[in-house]
mmCIF file of the C-alpha atoms, coordinates in Angstrom:
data_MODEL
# 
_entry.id   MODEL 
# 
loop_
_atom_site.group_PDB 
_atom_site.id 
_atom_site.type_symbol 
_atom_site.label_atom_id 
_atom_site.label_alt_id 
_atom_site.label_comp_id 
_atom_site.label_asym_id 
_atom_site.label_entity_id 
_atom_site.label_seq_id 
_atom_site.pdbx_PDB_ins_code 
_atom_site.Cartn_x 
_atom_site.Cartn_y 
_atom_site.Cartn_z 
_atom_site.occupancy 
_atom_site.B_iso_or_equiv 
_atom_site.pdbx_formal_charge 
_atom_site.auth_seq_id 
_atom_site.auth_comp_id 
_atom_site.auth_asym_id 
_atom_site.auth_atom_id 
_atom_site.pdbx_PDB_model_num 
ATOM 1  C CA . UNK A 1 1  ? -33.830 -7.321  -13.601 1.00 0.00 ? 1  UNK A CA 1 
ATOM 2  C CA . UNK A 1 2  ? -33.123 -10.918 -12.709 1.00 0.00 ? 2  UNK A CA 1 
ATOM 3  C CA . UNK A 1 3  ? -30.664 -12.197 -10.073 1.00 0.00 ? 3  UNK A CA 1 
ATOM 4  C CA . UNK A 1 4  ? -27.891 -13.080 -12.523 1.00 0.00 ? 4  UNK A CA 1 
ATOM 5  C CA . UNK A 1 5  ? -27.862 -9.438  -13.757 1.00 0.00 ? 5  UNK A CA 1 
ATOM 6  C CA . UNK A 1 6  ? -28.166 -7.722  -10.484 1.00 0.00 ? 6  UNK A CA 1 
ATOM 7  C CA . UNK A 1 7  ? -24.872 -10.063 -9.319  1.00 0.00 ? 7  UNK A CA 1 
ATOM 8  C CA . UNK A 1 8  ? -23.038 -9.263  -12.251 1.00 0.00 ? 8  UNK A CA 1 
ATOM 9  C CA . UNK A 1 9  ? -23.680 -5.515  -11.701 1.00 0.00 ? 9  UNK A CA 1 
ATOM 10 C CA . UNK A 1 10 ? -22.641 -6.098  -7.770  1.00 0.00 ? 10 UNK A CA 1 
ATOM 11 C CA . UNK A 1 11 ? -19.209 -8.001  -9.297  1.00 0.00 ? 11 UNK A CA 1 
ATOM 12 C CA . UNK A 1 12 ? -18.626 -5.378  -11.395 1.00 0.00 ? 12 UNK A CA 1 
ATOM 13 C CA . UNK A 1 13 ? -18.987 -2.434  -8.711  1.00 0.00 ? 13 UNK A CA 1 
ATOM 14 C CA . UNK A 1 14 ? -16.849 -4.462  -6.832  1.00 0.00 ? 14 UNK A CA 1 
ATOM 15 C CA . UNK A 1 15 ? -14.109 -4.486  -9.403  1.00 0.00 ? 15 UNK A CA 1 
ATOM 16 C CA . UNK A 1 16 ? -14.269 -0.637  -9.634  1.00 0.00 ? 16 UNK A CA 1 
ATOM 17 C CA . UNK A 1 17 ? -14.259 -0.148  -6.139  1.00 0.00 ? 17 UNK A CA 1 
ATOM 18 C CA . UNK A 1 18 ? -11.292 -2.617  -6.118  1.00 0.00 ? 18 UNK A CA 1 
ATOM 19 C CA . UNK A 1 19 ? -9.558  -0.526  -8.585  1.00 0.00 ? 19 UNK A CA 1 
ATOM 20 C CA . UNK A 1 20 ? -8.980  2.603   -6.790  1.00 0.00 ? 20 UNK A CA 1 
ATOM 21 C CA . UNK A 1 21 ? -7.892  1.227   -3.659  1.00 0.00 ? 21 UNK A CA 1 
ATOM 22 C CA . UNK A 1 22 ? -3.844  -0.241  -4.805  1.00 0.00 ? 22 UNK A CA 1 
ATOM 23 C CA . UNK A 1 23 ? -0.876  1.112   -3.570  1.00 0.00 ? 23 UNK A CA 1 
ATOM 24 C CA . UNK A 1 24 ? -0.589  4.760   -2.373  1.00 0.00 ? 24 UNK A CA 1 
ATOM 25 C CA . UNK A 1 25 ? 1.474   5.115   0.559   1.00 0.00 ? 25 UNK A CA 1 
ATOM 26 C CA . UNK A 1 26 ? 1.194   9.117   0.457   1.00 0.00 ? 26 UNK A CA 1 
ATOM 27 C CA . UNK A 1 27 ? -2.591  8.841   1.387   1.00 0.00 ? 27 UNK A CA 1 
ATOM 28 C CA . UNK A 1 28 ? -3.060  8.595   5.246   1.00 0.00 ? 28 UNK A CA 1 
ATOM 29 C CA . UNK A 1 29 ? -4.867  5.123   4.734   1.00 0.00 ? 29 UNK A CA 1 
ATOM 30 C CA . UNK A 1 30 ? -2.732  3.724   2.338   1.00 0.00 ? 30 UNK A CA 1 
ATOM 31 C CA . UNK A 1 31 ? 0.436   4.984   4.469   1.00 0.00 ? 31 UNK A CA 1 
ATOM 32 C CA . UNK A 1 32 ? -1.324  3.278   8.080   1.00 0.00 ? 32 UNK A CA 1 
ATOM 33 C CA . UNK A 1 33 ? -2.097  0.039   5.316   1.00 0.00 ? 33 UNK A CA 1 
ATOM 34 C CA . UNK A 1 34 ? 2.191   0.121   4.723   1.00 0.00 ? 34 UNK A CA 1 
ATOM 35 C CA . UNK A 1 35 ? 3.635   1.195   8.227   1.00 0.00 ? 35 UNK A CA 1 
ATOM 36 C CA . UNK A 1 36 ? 1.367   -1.652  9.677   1.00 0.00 ? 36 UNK A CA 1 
ATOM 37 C CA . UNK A 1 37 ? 2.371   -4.274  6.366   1.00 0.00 ? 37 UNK A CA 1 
ATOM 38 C CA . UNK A 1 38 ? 6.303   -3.196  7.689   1.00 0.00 ? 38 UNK A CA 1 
ATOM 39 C CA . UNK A 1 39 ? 6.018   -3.973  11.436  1.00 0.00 ? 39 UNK A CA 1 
ATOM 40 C CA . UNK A 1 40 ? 4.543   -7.525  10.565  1.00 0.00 ? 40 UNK A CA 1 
ATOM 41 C CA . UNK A 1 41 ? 7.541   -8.008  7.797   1.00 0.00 ? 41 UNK A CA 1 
ATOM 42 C CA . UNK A 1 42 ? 10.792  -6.025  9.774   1.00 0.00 ? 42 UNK A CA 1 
ATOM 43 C CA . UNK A 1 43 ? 9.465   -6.521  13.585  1.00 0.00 ? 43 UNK A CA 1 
ATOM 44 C CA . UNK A 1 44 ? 12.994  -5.644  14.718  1.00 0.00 ? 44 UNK A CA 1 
ATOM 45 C CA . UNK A 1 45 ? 12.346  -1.913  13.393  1.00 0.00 ? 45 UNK A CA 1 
ATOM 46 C CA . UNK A 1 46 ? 10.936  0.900   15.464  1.00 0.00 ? 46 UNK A CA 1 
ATOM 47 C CA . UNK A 1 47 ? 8.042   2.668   14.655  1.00 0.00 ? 47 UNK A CA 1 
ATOM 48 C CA . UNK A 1 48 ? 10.163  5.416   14.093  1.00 0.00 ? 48 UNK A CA 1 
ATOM 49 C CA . UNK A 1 49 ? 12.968  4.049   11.576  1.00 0.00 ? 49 UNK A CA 1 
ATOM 50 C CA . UNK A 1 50 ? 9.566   2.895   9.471   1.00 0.00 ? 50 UNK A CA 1 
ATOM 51 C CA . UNK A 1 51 ? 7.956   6.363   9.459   1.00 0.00 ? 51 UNK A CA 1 
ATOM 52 C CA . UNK A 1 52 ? 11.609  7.784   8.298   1.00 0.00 ? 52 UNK A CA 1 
ATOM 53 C CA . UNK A 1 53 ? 11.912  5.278   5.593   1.00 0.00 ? 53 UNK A CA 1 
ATOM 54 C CA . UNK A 1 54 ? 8.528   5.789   4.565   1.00 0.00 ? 54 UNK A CA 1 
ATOM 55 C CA . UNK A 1 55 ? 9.277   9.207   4.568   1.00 0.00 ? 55 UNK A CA 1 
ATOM 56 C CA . UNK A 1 56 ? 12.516  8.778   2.653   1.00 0.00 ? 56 UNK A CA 1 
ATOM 57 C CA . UNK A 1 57 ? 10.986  6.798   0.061   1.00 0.00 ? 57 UNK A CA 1 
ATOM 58 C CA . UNK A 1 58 ? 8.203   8.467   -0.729  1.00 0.00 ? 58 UNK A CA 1 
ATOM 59 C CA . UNK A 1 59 ? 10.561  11.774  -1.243  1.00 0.00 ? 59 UNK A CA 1 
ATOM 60 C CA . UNK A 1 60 ? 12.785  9.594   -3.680  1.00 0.00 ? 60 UNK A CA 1 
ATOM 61 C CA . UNK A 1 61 ? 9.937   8.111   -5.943  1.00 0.00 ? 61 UNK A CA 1 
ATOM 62 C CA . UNK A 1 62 ? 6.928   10.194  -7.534  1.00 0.00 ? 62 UNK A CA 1 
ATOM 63 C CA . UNK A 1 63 ? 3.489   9.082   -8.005  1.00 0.00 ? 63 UNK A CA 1 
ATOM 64 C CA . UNK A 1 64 ? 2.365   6.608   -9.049  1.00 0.00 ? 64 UNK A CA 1 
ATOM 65 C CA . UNK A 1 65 ? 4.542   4.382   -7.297  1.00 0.00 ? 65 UNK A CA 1 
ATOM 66 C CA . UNK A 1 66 ? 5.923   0.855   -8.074  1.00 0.00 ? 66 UNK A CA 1 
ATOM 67 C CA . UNK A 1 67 ? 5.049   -1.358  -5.279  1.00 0.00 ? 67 UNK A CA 1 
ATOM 68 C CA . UNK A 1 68 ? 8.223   -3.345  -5.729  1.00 0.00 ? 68 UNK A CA 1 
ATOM 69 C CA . UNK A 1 69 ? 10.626  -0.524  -6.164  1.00 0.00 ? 69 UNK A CA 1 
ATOM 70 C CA . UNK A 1 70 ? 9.553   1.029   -3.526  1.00 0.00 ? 70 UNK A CA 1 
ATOM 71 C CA . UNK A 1 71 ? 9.262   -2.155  -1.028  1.00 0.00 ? 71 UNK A CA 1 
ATOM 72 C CA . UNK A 1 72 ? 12.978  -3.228  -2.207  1.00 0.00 ? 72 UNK A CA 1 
ATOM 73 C CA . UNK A 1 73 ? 13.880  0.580   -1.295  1.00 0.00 ? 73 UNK A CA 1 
ATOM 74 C CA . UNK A 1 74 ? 12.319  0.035   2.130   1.00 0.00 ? 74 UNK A CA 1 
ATOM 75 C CA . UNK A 1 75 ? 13.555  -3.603  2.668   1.00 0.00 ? 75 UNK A CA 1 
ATOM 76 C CA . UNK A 1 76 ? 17.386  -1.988  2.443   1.00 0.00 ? 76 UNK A CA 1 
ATOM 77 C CA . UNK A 1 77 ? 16.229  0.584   4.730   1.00 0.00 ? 77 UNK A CA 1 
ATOM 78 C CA . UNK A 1 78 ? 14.858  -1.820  7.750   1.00 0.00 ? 78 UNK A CA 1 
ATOM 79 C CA . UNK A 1 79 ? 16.820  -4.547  7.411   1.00 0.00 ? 79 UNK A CA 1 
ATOM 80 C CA . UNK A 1 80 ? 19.181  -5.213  10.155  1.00 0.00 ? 80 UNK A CA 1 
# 
């Protein structure tokens, strides 16, 4: 196998790795990913009010989620 083929394999693993890692805020990694991505964005929030609307979204929308609908859900939630 030559070097071009072996880093075309590696891209491609890549990609599929890539793939299964988008936006799932009911997994405990993907919901640590979101409550940290919603201090940074709303730092005027408690931890508290984001785990609630966290909560409260993912109770209103079903899997799989829209990333926008469910950060515009969140962004009415936490704004002040």
């Amino acid at each position: 196998m030559s070097w071009l083929d072996e880093a075309r394999q590696k891209a491609a693993q890549m990609q599929k790795n890539e793939v299964g890692t988008g936006f799932s805020p009911d997994t405990p990694d993907g919901r640590e990913r979101l409550e940290r991505r919603l201090k940074m964005l709303y730092d005027n929030a408690t931890e508290r009010e984001i785990a609630k609307a966290v909560d409260d979204a993912i109770d209103r929308f079903s899997a799989p989620f829209d990333e926008k609908a469910f950060m515009d859900f969140l962004r009415v939630k936490l704004e002040d």
